[in-house]
C-alpha positions as CSV (number, residue, x, y, z in Angstrom):
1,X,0.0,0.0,0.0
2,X,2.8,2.4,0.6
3,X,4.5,1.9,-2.7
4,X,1.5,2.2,-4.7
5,X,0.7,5.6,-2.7
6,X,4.6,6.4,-2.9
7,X,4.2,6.1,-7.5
8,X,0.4,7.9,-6.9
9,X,2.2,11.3,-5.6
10,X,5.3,11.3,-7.8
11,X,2.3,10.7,-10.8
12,X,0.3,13.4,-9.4
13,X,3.4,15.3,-8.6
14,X,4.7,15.2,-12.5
15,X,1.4,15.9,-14.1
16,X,0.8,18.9,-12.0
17,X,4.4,20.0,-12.9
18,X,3.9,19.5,-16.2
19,X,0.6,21.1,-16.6
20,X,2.4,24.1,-14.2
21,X,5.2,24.4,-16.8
22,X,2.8,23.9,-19.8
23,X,0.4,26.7,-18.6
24,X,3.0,29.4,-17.5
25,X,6.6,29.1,-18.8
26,X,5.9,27.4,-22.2
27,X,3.1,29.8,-23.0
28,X,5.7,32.8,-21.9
29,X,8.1,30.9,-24.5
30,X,5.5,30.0,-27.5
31,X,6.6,30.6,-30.8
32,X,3.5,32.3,-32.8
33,X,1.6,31.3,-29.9
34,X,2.2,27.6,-30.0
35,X,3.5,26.1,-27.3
36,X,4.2,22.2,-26.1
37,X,1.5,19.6,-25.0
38,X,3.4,18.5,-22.0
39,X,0.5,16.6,-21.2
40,X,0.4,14.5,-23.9
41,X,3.9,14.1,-23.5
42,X,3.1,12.9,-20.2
43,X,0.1,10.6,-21.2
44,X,1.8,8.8,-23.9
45,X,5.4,8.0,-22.1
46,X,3.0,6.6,-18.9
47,X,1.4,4.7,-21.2
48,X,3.8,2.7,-23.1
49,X,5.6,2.5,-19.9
50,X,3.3,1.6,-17.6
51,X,0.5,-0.1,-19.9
52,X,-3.4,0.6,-20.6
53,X,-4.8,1.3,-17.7
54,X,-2.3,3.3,-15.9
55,X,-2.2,4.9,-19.2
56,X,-5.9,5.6,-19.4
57,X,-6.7,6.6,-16.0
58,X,-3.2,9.2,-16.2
59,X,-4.6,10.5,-19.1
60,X,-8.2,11.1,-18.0
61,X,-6.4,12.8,-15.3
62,X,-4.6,14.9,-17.3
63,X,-7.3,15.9,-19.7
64,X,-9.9,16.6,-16.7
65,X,-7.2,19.3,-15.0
66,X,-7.6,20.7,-18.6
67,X,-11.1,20.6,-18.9
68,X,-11.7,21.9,-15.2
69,X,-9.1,25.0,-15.7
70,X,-9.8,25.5,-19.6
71,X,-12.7,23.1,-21.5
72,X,-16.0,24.5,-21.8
73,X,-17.3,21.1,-21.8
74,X,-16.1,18.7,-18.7
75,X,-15.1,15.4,-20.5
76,X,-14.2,16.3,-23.9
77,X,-10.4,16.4,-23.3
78,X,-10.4,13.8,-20.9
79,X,-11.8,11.2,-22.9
80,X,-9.5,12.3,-25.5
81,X,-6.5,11.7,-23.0
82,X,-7.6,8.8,-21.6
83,X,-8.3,7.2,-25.1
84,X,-4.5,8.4,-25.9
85,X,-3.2,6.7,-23.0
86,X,-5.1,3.5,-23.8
87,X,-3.7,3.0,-27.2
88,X,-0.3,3.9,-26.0
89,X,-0.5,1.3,-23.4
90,X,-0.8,-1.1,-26.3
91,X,2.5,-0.7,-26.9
92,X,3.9,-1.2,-23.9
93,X,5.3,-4.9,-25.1
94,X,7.5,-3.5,-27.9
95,X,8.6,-0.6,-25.7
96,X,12.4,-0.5,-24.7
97,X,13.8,2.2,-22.4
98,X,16.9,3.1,-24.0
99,X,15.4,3.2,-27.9
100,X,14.0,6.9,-28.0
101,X,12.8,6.0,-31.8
102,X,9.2,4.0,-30.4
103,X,8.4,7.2,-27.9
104,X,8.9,9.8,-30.3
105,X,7.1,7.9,-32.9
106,X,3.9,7.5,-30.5
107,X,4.4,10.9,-28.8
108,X,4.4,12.4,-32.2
109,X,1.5,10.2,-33.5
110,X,-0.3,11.2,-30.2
111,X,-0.2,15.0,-30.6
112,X,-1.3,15.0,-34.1
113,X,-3.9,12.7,-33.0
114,X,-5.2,15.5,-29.8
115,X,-4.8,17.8,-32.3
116,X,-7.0,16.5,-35.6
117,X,-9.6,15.1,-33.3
118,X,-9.7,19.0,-31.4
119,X,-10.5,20.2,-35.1
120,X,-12.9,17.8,-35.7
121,X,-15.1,18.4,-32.3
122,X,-14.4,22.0,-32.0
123,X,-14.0,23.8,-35.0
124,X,-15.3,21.4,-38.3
125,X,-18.3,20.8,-36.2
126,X,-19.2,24.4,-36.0
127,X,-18.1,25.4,-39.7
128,X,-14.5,26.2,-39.9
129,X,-13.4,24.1,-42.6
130,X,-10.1,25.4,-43.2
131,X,-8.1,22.4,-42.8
132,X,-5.2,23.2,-44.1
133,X,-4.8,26.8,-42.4
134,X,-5.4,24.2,-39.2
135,X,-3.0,22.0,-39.9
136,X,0.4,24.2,-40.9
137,X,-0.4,26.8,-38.4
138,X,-1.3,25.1,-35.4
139,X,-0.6,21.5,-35.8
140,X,2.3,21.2,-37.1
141,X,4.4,23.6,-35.3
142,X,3.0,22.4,-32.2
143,X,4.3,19.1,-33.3
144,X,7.7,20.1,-34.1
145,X,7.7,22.0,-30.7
146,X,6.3,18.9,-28.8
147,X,9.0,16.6,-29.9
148,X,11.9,19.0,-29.2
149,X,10.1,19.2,-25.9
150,X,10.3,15.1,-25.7
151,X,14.0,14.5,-26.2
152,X,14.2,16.3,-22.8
153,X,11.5,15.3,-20.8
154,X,10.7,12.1,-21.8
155,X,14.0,11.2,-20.3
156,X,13.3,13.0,-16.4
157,X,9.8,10.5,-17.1
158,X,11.8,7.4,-17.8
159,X,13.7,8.0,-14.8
160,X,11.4,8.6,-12.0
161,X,9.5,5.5,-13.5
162,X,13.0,3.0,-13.5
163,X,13.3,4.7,-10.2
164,X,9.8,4.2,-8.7
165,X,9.7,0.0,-10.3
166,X,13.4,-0.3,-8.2
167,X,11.7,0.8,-5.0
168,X,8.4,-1.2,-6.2
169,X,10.6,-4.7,-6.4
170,X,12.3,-4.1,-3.7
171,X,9.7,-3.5,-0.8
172,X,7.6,-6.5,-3.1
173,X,10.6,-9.0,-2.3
174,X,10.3,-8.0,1.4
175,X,6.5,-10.0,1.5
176,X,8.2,-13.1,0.0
């Protein structure tokens, strides 16, 4: 019970970090005001790490904390996190902590992903049909901006996770 609430506040503690950072610093240091999706960022790498359900219930986290402080709708970004999370957890077989190629890919495939089904809901839904405008101005760049972001922090997230699963063994081989 302690180790599981030990990994609960270093998981709470990271995604309110990163939704901190994402909110204030990054927005201070968008370019053409684009900045990161630290979240997804977040969402993915527990995902693959971790599996589908820690994946899916971290990113319903992280997309209620966005649609408490900044949705109009409560739900709409968290299902879209926690449906993120879930397909990243799929990959958690094939995932290898020192190849960075399989995160960047799903980070990467994650954001456009947020991004094209944030279009659909929120814009095509209501009209704005300029897809293309969309997709160089916003998605893209936020893409780019995301996976220079990743090289970084998906690497502080890989750590406190190796470091967490150490602890985890070790108290587990204290009950046998």
């Amino acid at each position: 019970m302690k180790l599981k609430l030990r990994r609960i506040v270093a998981v709470f503690l990271i995604i309110a970090i990163c939704f901190l950072l994402q909110c204030t610093l990054f927005q201070a240091l968008s370019f053409a005001s684009i900045s990161p999706n630290l979240l997804i960022v977040t969402t993915s790498s527990f995902g693959f790490m971790r599996g589908r359900k820690e994946g899916m219930w971290i990113g319903f986290s992280c997309g209620l904390l966005l649609d408490i402080f900044y949705g109009s709708i409560i739900g709409f970004y968290a299902l879209i996190y926690a449906c993120i999370g879930y397909v990243n957890g799929l990959f958690r077989k094939s995932f290898f902590p020192d190849d960075i190629k399989l995160p960047l890919v799903l980070i990467a495939a994650s954001d456009f992903s947020y991004n094209l089904l944030v279009y659909i809901f929120l814009f095509l839904f209501r009209g704005k049909l300029q897809f293309m405008y969309y997709l160089l101005h916003i998605m893209l760049p936020e893409l780019v901006y995301t996976i220079l972001v990743t090289i970084v922090l998906y690497f502080i997230i890989l750590k406190i996770n190796q470091k967490l699963e150490i602890v985890e063994r070790r108290g587990a081989t204290k009950f046998v």
